[in-house]
N, C-alpha and C positions, 0 to 999 in steps of 0.2 A: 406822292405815295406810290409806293411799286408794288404793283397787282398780282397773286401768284397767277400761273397760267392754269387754267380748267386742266392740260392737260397733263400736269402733276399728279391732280386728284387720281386719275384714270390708274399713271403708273403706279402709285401706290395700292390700289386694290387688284390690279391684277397682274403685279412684277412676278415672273418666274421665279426668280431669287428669291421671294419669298417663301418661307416656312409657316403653312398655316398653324391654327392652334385648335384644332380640332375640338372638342365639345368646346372647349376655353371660349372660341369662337362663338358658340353659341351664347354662353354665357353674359361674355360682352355686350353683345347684342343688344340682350333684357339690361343691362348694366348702361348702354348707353342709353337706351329710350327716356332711363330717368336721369340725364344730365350723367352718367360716371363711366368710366373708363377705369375699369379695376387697373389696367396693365401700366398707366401712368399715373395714378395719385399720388408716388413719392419720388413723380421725376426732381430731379437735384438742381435744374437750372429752370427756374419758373418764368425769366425774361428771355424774349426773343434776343438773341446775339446780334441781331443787327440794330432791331429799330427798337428795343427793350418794353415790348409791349407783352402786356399779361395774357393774353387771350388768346388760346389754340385750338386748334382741331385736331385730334389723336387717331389715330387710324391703329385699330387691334389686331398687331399680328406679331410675331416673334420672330427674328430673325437667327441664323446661326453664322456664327462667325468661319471665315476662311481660312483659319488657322488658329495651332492649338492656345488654347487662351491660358493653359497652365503654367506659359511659359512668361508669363505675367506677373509684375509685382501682385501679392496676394490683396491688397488694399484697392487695388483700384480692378483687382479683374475680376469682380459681378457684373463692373459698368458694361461689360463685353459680352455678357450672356445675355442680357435682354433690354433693347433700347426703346426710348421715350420717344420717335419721330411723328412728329407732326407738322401743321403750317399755321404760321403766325396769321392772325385775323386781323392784321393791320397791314404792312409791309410784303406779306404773302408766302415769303420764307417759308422753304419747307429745311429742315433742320432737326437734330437730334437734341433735346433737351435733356439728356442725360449725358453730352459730352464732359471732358476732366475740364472742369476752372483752369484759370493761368496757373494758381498755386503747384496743383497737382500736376500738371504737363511739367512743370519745372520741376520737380519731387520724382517725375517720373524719368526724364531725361537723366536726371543725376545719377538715378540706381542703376538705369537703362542704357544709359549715352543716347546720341542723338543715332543713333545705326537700327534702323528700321528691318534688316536681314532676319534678326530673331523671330521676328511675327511674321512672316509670310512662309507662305507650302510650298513657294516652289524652288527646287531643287536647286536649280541654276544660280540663287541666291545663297547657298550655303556653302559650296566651295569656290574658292580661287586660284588659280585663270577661269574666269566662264567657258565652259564649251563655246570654242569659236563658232560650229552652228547654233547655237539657242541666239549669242550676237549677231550673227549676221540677220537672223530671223524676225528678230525682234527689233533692228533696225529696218528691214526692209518693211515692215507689216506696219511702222509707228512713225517712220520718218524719210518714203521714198518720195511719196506720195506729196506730204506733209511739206517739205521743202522743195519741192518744186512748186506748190501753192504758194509759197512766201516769195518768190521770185515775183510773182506776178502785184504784188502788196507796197512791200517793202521797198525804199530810196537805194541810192545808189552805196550798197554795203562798203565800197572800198573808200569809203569817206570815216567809217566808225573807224575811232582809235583804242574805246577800251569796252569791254560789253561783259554781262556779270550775264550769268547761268545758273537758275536755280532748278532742281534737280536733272541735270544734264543726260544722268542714265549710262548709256553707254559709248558717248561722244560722238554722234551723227549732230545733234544740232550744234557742236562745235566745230566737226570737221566741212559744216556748209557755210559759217561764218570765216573759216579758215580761207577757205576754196575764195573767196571773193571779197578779205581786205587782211590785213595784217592786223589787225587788230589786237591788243592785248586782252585773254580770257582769262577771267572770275569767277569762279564756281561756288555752289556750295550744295552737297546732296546727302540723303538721309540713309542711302546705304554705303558702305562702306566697302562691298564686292564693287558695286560700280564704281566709286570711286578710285577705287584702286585699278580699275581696267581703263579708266581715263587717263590717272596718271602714269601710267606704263604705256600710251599710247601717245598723250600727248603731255610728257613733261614740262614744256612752258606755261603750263596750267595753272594757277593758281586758286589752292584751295582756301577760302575765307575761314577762321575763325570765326563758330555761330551756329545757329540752329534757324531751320524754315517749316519745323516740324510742329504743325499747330500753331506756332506763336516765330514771328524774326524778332532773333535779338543778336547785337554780338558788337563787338571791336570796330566793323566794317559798318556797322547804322551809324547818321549822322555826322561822318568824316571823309567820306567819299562818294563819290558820283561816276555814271559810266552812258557810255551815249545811247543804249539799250539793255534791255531786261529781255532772257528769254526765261519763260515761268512754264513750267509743265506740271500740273495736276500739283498744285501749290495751295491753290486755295481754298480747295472743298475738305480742304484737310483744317482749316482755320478753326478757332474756338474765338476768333474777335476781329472779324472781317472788316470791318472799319478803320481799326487800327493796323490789319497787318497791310491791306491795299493803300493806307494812307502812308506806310512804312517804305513798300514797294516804289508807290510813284518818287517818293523823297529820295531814293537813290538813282533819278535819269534826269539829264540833265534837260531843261528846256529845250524844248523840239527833239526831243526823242521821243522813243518809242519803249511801250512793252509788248511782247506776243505772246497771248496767255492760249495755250491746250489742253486742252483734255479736262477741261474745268466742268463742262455741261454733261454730267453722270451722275447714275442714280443707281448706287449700288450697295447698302444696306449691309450687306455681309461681311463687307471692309468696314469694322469698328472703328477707323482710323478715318472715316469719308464724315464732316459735320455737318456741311453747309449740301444741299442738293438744289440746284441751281438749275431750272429748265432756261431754254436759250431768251424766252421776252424777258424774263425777270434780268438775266445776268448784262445783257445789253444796256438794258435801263441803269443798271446799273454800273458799269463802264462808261453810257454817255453822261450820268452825273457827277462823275470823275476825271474825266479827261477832256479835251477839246475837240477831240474827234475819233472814232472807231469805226477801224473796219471787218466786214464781216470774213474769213476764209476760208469757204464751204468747200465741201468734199475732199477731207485731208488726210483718208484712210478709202484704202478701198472697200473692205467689208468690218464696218464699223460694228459692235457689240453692240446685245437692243439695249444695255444700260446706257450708250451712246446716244442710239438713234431715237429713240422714247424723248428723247432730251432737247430736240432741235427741230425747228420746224419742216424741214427739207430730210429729215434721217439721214441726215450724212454727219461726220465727224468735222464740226466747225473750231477754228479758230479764230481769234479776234486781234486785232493789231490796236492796241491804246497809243494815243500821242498828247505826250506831255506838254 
């Protein structure tokens, strides 16, 4: 069984991020002493997504979302105004149980497409070319650091012949795969600005047919295979973490490798964040999936406290999984 960490509990009642609910607050209180949680009695998803156990702990507060939520199919954006996060009393999960079902993520891509642009505030996201400093900036802050940690990790790169990229961003964690083998790159990402600033950068790209948004599905599961996975902030976006990590390892081929980032965050405000994953839980669970995992601490220089809350050393860890 995998134990939440104590210090979850902690981030949860006193995340900045958080929007308190002023008398509401109060109210719950008395509401909780007699077993009830006015703010979740009609959460939507009553089993835990991972280990599908009934029994949670609810923590009363309301969060606001980071972006405007109007711009949301009308059916599913209340899910966005007020969420059900608590942590499973078996497995320790702490998790949103008011995220979309498979059904609706698929109902929601359809109307939506898989392009993530429309929900986020920031600016740099809505037009194309990105200002080349928001990119340069945003590669230096998330991936100077980050890739010279992998150096120190990772086998010898000019052995990989083909390596898949899920949300790639703005091609730094391609252009350091580039830098030390030939390798042929696989992509697949959930905005459409960045993608297209990768493809204009590095055309021998290949973008997959599919979706990693919530839920991998597509043309490219179960037909092909690549000698590594690089995953960045993939999974805390999951609604079925079981199956999408069982999805993930099924595209590397034996004796490879995945390097998953930016997974250990606890940020509430992104209605798109399900799974909140502090660093002993997510370990555990990477070493009961793979044959071996390595830790790779300090991969930002001044990591966000949604980061640092998250990991025992408060630095921005990554983890190297081997298939």
């Amino acid at each position: 069984m995998i134990k939440g960490n104590v210090r979850t509990y902690g981030m949860l009642e006193r995340s900045s991020v958080l929007r308190p609910l002023g008398w509401r607050s109060s109210v719950a209180k008395i509401l909780m002493k007699f077993g009830l949680n006015i703010r979740h009695v009609a959460r939507v998803n009553p089993k835990c997504m991972y280990c599908g156990f009934l029994e949670a702990e609810f923590f009363p507060f309301a969060t606001r979302a980071d972006f405007n939520v109007r711009k949301l199919p009308e059916d599913v954006r209340w899910r966005f105004y007020s969420r059900s996060i608590g942590q499973c009393q078996h497995c320790g999960l702490v998790q949103d149980y008011s995220h979309l079902t498979e059904n609706e993520i698929r109902s929601f891509l359809s109307a939506q497409g898989s392009n993530k642009d429309n929900s986020v505030s920031e600016e740099a996201y809505h037009t194309f070319p990105v200002p080349a400093d928001y990119v340069e900036s945003f590669n230096k802050n998330y991936f100077s650091i980050r890739t010279e940690r992998w150096k120190s990790v990772l086998p010898d790169l000019s052995k990989l012949e083909d390596v898949l990229f899920f949300r790639p961003f703005f091609g730094a964690s391609i252009d350091f795969v580039k830098e030390y083998s030939r390798a042929k790159c696989s992509a697949l990402e959930i905005s459409e600005v960045a993608r297209k600033t990768v493809e204009l950068k590095h055309p021998d790209v290949e973008f997959l047919n599919g979706n990693i948004h919530g839920l991998i599905f597509g043309d490219f599961v179960e037909v092909r295979k690549w000698d590594a996975l690089f995953c960045f902030h993939t999974l805390c976006h999951s609604v079925d973490i079981r199956k999408m990590l069982q999805i993930m390892k099924s595209l590397v081929r034996e004796g490879g490798f995945i390097v998953f980032s930016h997974e250990t965050i606890f940020k509430p405000t992104n209605p798109f964040h399900n799974a909140f994953f502090d660093e002993d839980w997510f370990v555990e669970l990477l070493q009961k999936n793979f044959s071996k995992v390595e830790r790779v601490p300090f991969c930002e220089e001044k990591p966000s406290q949604a980061i640092a809350c998250m990991t025992n050393d408060a630095s921005a860890c990554d983890y190297v999984a081997w298939v």
